[in-house]
C-alpha positions in Angstrom: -64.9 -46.6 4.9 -67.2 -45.5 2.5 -71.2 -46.1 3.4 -73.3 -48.2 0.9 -76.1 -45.6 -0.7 -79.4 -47.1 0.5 -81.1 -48.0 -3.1 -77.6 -49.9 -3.1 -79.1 -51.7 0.4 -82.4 -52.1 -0.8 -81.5 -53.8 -4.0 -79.2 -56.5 -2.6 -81.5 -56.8 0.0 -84.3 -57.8 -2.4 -82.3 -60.5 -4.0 -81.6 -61.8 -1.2 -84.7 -62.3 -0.1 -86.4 -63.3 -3.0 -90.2 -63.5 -4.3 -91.4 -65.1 -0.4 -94.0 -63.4 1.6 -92.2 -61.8 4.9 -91.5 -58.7 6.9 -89.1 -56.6 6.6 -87.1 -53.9 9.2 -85.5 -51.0 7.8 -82.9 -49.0 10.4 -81.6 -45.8 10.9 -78.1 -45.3 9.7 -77.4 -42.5 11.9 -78.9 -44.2 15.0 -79.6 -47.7 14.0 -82.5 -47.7 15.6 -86.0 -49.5 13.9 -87.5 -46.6 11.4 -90.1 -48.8 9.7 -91.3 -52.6 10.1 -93.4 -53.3 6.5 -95.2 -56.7 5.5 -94.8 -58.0 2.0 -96.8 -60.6 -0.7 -93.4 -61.1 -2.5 -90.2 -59.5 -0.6 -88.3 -58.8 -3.6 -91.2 -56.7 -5.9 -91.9 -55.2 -2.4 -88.9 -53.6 -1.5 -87.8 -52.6 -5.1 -91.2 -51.1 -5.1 -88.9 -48.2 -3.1 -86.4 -47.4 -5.7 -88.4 -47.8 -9.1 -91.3 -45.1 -8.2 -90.2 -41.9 -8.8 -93.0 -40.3 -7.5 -92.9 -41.4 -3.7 -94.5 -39.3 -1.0 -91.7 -36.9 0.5 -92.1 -39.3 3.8 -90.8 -42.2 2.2 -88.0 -40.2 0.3 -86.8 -39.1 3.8 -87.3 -42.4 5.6 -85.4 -44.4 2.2 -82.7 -42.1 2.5 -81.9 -42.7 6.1 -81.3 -46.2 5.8 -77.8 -47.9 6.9 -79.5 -52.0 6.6 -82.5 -53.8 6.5 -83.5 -56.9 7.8 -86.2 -59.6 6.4 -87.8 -62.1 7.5 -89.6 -65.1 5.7 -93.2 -66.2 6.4 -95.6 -69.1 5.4 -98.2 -66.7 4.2 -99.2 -63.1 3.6 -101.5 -63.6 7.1 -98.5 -64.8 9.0 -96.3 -61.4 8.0 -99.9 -59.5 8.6 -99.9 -61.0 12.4 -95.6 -60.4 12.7 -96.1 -56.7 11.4 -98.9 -56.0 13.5 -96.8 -57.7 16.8 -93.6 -55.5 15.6 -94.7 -52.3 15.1 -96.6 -52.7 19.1 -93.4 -53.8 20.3 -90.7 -51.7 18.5 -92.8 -48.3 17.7 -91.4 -47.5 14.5 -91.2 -43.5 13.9 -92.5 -44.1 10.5 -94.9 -46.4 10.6 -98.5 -45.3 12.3 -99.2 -45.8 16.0 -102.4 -46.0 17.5 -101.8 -43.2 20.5 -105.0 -44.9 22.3 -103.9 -48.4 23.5 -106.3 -49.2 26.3 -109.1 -51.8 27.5 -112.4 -52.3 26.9 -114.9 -53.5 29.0 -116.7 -56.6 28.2 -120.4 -58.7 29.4 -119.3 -62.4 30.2 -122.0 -65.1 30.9 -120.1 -67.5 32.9 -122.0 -70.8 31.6 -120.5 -74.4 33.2 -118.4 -76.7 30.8 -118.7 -80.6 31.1 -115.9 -80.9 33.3 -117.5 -78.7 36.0 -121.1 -79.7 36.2 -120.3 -81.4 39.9 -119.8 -78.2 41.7 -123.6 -76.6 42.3 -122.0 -72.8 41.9 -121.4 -73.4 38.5 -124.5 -75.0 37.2 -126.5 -71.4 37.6 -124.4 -69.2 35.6 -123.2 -66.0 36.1 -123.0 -62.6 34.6 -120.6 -60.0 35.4 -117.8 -57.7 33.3 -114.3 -58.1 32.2 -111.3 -56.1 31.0 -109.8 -58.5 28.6 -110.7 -59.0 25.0 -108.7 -62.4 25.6 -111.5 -64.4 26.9 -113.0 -67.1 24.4 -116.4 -68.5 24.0 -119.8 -67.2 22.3 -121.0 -66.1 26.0 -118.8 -63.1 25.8 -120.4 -59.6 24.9 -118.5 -56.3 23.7 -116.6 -54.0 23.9 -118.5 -51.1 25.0 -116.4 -48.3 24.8 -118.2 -46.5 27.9 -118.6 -48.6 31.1 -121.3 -46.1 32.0 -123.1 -47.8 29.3 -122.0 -51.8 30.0 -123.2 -50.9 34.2 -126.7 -50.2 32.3 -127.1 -53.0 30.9 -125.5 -55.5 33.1 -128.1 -53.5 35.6 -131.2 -53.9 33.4 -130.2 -57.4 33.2 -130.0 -58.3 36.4 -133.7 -56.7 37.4 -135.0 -58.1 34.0 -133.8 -61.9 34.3 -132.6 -61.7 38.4 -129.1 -63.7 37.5 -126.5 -63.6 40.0 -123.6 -61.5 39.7 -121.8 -62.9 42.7 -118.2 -64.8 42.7 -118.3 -68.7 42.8 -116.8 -68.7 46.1 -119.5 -66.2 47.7 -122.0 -68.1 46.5 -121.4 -71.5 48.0 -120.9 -69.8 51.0 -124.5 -68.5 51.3 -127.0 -69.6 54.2 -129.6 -66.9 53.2 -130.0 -64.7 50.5 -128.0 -61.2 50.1 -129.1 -57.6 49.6 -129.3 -58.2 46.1 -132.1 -60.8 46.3 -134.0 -58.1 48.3 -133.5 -55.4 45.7 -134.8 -57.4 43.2 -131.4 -58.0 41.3 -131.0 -61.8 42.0 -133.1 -64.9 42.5 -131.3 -66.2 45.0 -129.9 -69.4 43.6 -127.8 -69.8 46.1 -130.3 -71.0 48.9 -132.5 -73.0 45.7 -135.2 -70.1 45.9 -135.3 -71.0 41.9 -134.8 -74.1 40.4 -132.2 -74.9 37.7 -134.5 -75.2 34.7 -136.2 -71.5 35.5 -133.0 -70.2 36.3 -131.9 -71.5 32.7 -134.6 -70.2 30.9 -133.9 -66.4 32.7 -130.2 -67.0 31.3 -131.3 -67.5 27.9 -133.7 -64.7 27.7 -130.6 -62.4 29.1 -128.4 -63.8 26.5 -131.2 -63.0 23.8 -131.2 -59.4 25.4 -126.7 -59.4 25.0 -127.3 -60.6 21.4 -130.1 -57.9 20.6 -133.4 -59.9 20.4 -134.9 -57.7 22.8 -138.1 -59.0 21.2 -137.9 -62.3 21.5 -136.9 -61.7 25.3 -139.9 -59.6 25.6 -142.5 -61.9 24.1 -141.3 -65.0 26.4 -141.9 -62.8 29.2 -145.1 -61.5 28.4 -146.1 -64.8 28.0 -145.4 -66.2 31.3 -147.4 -62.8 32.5 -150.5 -63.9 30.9 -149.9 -67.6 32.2 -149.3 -65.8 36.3 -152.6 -63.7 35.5 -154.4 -66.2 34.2 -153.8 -68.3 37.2 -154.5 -65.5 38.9 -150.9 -65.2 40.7 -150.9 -61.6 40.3 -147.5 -60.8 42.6 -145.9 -63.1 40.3 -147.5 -61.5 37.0 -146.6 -58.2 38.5 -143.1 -58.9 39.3 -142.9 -59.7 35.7 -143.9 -56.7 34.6 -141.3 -54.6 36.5 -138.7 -56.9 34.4 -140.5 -56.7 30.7 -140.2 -52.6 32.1 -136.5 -52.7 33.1 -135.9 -54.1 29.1 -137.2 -51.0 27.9 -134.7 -48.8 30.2 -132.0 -50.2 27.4 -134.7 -49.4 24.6 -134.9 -45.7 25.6 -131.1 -45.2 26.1 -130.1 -46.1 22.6 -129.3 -43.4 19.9 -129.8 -45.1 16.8 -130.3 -48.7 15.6 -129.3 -50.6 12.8 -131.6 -53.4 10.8 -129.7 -55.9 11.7 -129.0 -57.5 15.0 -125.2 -58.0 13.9 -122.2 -56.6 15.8 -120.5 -54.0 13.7 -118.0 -51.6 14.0 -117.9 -48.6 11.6 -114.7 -46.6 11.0 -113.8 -43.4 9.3 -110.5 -41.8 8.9 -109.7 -38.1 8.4 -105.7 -36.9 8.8 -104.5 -38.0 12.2 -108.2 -38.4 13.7 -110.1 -41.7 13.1 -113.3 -42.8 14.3 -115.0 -45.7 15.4 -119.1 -46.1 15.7 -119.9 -49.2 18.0 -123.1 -51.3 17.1 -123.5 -54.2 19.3 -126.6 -56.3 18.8 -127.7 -53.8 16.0 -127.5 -51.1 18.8 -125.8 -48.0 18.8 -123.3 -48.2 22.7 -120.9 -45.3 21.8 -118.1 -44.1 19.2 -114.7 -43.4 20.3 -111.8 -41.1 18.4 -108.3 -42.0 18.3 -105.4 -40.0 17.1 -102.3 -42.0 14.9 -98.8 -40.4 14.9 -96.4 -40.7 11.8 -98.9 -40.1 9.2 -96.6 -37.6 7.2 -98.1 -38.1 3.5 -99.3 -41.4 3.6 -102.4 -42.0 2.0 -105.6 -43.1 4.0 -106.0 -46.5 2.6 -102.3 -47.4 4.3 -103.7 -45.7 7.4 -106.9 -47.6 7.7 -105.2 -50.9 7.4 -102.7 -50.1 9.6 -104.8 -48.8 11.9 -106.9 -51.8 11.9 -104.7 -54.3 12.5 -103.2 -52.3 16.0 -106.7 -51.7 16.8 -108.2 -55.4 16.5 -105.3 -56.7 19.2 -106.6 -53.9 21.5 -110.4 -55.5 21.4 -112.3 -58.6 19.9 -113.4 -57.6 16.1 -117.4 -57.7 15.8 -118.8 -59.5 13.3 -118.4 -57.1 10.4 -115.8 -54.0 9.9 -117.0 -51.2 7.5 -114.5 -48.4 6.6 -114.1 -45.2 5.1 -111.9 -46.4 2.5 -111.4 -48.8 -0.3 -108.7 -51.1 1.1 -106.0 -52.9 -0.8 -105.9 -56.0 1.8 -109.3 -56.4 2.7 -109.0 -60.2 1.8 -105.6 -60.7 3.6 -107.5 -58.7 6.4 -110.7 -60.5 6.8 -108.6 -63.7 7.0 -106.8 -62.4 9.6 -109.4 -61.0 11.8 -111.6 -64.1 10.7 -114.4 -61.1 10.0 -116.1 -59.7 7.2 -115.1 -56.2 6.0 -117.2 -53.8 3.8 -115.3 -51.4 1.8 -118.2 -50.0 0.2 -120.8 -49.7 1.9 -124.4 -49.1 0.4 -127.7 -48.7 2.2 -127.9 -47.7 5.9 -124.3 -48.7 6.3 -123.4 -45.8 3.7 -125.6 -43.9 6.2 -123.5 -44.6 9.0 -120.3 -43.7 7.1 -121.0 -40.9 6.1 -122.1 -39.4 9.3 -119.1 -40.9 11.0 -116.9 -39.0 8.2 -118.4 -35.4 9.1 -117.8 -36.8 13.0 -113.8 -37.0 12.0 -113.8 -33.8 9.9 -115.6 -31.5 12.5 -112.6 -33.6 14.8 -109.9 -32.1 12.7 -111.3 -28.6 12.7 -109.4 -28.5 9.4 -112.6 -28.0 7.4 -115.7 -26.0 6.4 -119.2 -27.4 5.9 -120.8 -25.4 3.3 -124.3 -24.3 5.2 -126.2 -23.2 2.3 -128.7 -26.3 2.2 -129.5 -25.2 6.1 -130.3 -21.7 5.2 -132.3 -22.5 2.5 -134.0 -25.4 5.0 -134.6 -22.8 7.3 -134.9 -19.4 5.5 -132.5 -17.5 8.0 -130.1 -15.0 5.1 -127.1 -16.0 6.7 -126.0 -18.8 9.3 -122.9 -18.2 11.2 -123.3 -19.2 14.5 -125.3 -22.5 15.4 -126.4 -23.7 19.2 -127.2 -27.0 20.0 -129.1 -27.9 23.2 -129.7 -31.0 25.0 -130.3 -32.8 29.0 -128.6 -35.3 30.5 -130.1 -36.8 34.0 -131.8 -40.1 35.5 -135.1 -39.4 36.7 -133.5 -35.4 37.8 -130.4 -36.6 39.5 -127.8 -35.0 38.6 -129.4 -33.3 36.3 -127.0 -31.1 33.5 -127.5 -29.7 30.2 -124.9 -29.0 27.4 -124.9 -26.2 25.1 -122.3 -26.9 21.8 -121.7 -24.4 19.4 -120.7 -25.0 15.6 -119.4 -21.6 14.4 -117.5 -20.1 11.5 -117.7 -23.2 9.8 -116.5 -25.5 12.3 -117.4 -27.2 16.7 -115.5 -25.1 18.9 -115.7 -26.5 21.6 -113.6 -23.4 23.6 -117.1 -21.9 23.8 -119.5 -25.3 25.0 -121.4 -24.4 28.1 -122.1 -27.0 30.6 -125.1 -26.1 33.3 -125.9 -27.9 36.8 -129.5 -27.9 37.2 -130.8 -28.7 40.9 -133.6 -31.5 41.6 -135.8 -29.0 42.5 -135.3 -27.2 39.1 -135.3 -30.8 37.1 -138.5 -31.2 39.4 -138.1 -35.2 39.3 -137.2 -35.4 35.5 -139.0 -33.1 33.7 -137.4 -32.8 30.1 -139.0 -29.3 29.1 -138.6 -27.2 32.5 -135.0 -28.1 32.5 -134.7 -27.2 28.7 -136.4 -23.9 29.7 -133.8 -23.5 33.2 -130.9 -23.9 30.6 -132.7 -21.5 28.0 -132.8 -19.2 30.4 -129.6 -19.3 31.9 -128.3 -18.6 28.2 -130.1 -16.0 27.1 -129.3 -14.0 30.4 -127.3 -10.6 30.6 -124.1 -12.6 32.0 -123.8 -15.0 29.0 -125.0 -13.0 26.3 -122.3 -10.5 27.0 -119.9 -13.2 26.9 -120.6 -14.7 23.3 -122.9 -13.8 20.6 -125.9 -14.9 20.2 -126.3 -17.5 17.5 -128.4 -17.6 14.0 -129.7 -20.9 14.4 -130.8 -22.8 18.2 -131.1 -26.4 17.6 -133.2 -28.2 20.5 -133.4 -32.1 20.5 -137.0 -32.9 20.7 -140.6 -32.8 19.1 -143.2 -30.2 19.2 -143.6 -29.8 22.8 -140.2 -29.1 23.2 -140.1 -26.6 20.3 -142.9 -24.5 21.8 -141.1 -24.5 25.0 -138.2 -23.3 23.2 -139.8 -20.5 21.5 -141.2 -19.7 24.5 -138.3 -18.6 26.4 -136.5 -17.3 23.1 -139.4 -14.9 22.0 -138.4 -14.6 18.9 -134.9 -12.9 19.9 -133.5 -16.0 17.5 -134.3 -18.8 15.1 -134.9 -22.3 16.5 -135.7 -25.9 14.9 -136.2 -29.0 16.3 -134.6 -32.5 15.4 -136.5 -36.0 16.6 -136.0 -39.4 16.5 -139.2 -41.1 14.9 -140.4 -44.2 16.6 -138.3 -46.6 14.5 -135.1 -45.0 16.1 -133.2 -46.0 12.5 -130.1 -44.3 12.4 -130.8 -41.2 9.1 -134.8 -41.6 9.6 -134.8 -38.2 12.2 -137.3 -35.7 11.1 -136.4 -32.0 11.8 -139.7 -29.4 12.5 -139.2 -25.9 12.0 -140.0 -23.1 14.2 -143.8 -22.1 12.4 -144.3 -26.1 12.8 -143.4 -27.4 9.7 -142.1 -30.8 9.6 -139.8 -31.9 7.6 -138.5 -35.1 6.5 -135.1 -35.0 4.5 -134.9 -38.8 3.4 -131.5 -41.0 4.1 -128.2 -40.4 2.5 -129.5 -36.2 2.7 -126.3 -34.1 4.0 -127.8 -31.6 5.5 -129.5 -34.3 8.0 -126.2 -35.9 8.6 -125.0 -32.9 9.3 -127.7 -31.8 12.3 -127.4 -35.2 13.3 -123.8 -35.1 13.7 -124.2 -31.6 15.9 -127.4 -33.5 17.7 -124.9 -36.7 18.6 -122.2 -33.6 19.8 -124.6 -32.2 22.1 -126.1 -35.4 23.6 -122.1 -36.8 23.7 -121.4 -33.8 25.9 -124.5 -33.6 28.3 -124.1 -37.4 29.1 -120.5 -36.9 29.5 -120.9 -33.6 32.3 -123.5 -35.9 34.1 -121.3 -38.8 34.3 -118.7 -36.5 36.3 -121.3 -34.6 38.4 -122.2 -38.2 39.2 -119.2 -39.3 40.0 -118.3 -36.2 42.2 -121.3 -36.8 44.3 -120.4 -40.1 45.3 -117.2 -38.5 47.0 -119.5 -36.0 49.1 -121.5 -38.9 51.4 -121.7 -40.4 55.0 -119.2 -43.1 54.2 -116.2 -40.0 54.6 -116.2 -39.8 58.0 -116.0 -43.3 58.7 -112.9 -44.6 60.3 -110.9 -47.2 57.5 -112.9 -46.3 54.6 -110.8 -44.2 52.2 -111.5 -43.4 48.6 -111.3 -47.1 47.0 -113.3 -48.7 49.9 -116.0 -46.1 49.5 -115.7 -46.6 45.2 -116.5 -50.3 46.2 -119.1 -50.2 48.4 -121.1 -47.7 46.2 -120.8 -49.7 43.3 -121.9 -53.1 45.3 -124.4 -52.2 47.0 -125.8 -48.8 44.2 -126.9 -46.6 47.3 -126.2 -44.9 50.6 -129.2 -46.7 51.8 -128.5 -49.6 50.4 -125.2 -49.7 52.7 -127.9 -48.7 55.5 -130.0 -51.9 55.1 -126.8 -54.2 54.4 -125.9 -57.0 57.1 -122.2 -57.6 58.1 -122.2 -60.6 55.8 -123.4 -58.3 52.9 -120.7 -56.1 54.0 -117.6 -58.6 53.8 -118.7 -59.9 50.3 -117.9 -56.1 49.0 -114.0 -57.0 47.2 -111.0 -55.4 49.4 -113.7 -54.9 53.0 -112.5 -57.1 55.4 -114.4 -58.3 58.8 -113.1 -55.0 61.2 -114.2 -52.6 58.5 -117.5 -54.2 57.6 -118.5 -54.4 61.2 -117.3 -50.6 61.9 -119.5 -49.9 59.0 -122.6 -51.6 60.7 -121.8 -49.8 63.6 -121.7 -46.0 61.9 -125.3 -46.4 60.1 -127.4 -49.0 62.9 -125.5 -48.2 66.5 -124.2 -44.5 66.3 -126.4 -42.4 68.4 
């Protein structure tokens, strides 16, 4: 039996199916296994497409001449064989088509708000506000994805001091006689025992949702408005109270990078090779980026890859309100109507900004290419730059205090020489930004570490004046240093960078050279926070709960994160005890016991 040449299978293929949209499955002669799931406008121009172009990539040479049959399938629409070719290539994991390596969850902010069908039960009437692992959920009360949960438990814990909404389950509620620990820590107003009434409670749900969808203004100016009311009634506990919460806003102020002038949703991605990257705004804010690598890309060019890539990726999480890539895209219309989302495919203004930071990002990822650092020597008069240091803290008010040192050298991050260092509460001396700066300064520029790498051209610190002269303090000259800032606008591209003789310097948007110390700033700030999150997480292994009887690791894991605190735990009743998930009656009350009857 002789075997049909493939351009033999692809043309009667293509007459057979005709000029409908579909999607068509090419197999493996050899195997016939699925090689390659493709989506098509017209069938029949798409798959002759493959025999008339001469000039195909060597990956499609090798995949066309593998094939033993191909199978089609006819849609309504070009969306419909968008949504089947997306669903296909998760199933069947074509080894020619791209795959998204990363497939995981997100976490999300839900507002659980009653519907008209549930206003009878009382639970539901005060909402709600907790997080999810499911991009599934509908409804306009749903807030994400945020790809760190360190950075979600921020915010769902500003939230809770700022507007004092309940977190608890529906059946824990209604349950309630008296209020639980988190009414006495000042996360909760106690709506289960009516210590608010609906309407206020309401009003705190809006001004949280306000918060979620980045009007941190508007929620600020209701609430300094009912402080002026409370003080001018002279209710000064109440006035007070309100001012802790207008302060617990500005906790998610401080935390964010870089802001965008809008209070849209967007996500920003940029593609280099198998590396692709994707900059989170939610609300306008800045909550993380996250890299994913693709396999299969062979020769394929990057506008395949981003729309490829962007259809896997938007059935791992809900798509934001507007997608901005790298490339131009040849289905941006077919995708927008598939997402239901606006894409920008050429960004101009501060989303140009954003792109083209995000593209270094992906490049330094790849360690496949050189930045040219010519405009930085000029910048900062140093003859040649080889190696570059870049400093920065991580820490909440000198816990776990860390700091991060990333080097950028010989045209490239290498992250083989980043040096993490564990600084002590008595060395962060309660949060104090410039004496740990100095601690990690000091540990650098010490006999042990100098020996083992060379010292750099060029220390870059993250900070203003003040932590510029603390720098040059401790370097004496031995090295050049510069400082990069954030101006009181926080807009992403509007940094200002202050040389060591005190110089400032502002390079305008859309400069390179500021992308680029940007980019190495975000590096350094990525890797601190990242060092602290695990000494964090280490420490909560090393406390009293290990030598009680019953509680092992995920019963410790859940009590910490309930209640926030060893002493917390301490203060908690029985009843605040069993509402922690998976603790039943005999371990909450040998719990009590340990911390109120042990002698």
């Amino acid at each position: 039996m002789i075997d049909t040449a493939p351009t033999d299978i692809i043309k009667s293929t293509a007459q057979e199916a005709g000029n409908y949209p579909g999607v068509y499955k090419m197999y493996d002669r050899s195997s016939d296994a699925i090689m390659y799931v493709g989506k098509a406008k017209n069938l029949k121009n798409r798959l002759l497409s493959y025999t008339r172009n001469k000039n195909l990539p060597n990956r499609l040479k090798m995949m066309i001449s593998q094939i033993g049959k191909i199978e089609y399938t006819i849609t309504h629409s070009e969306i419909e064989a968008l949504i089947l070719e997306s669903n296909l290539i998760k199933e069947l994991k074509p080894y020619f088509n791209i795959i998204l390596r990363d497939d995981k969850s997100y976490p999300y902010i839900v507002v659980d708000e009653p519907s008209s069908s549930s206003l009878i039960m009382k639970e539901v009437l005060y909402p709600r506000i907790f997080k999810v692992r499911s991009h599934k959920s509908k409804g306009d009360n749903f807030y994400g994805p945020y790809p760190f949960v360190s950075a979600l438990n921020l915010v769902l814990k500003v939230i809770q001091k700022a507007f004092l909404i309940r977190n608890c389950t529906d059946n824990f509620f209604k349950q309630r006689k008296r209020p639980c620990l988190q009414y006495f820590i000042k996360r909760c107003s106690a709506p289960c025992v009516n210590n608010i009434g609906l309407d206020e409670y309401k009003k705190n749900v809006l001004l949280a949702k306000k918060l979620l969808e980045g009007n941190d203004e508007d929620a600020r100016k209701m609430l300094l408005l009912e402080m002026r009311e409370a003080s001018q009634k002279e209710d000064f506990e109440k006035a007070a109270s309100i001012r802790d919460r207008i302060t617990a806003i500005s906790e998610i102020q401080s935390k964010q990078y870089a802001t965008l002038e809008t209070n849209l949703s967007i996500d920003v991605i940029a593609m280099a090779s198998t590396v692709t990257s994707v900059s989170f705004f939610r609300n306008g804010k800045n909550v993380g980026s996250e890299t994913f690598l693709t396999e299969n890309n062979g020769d394929i060019d990057s506008m395949s890859r981003i729309e490829e890539f962007i259809t896997q990726f938007y059935k791992i999480i809900r798509p934001p309100a507007i997608i901005i890539t790298s490339e131009k895209l040849e289905n941006k219309e077919i995708l927008s109507k598939f997402l239901n989302r606006k894409i920008i495919d050429n960004p101009t203004g501060s989303y140009k900004k954003i792109i083209e930071i995000s593209i270094q990002n992906v490049k330094l990822k790849q360690n496949n290419e050189k930045f040219d650092l010519k405009p930085l020597e000029i910048l900062t008069k140093i003859k040649k730059i080889n190696r570059i240091e870049i400093y920065d803290n991580s820490h909440i008010m000198g816990t776990g205090a860390c700091g991060a040192m990333v080097v950028f050298e010989d045209g490239a991050l290498r992250p083989k020489y980043y040096r993490k260092f564990s600084i002590s509460s008595q060395e962060a001396r309660g949060g104090d930004d410039i004496a740990m700066m100095k601690y990690v300064l000091n540990k650098r520029l010490s006999s042990k570490h100098i020996s083992q790498q060379p010292m750099p051209e060029l220390i870059i610190i993250d900070g203003g004046y003040t932590q510029l002269a603390a720098a040059n303090e401790i370097i004496k000259g031995i090295t050049n240093v510069i400082a990069i800032t954030k101006q009181d606008n926080r807009k992403m591209g509007a940094e200002k960078i202050i040389l060591e003789e005190g110089t400032e310097i502002f390079l305008g948007e859309n400069n390179s050279t500021l992308n680029f110390l940007i980019m190495l700033r975000n590096e350094a700030h990525k890797t601190a926070i990242t060092f602290h999150r695990k000494k964090m997480k280490l420490s909560m292994h090393k406390s009293a709960l290990d030598i009680i009887p019953t509680i092992g690791p995920l019963r410790k894991k859940r009590l910490l994160e309930h209640f926030g605190s060893i002493s917390a735990i301490k203060n908690a009743t029985i009843d605040d005890i069993i509402s922690v998930q998976g603790i039943d009656k005999k371990s909450a009350k040998i719990v009590f016991d340990f911390f109120n009857k042990r002698t």
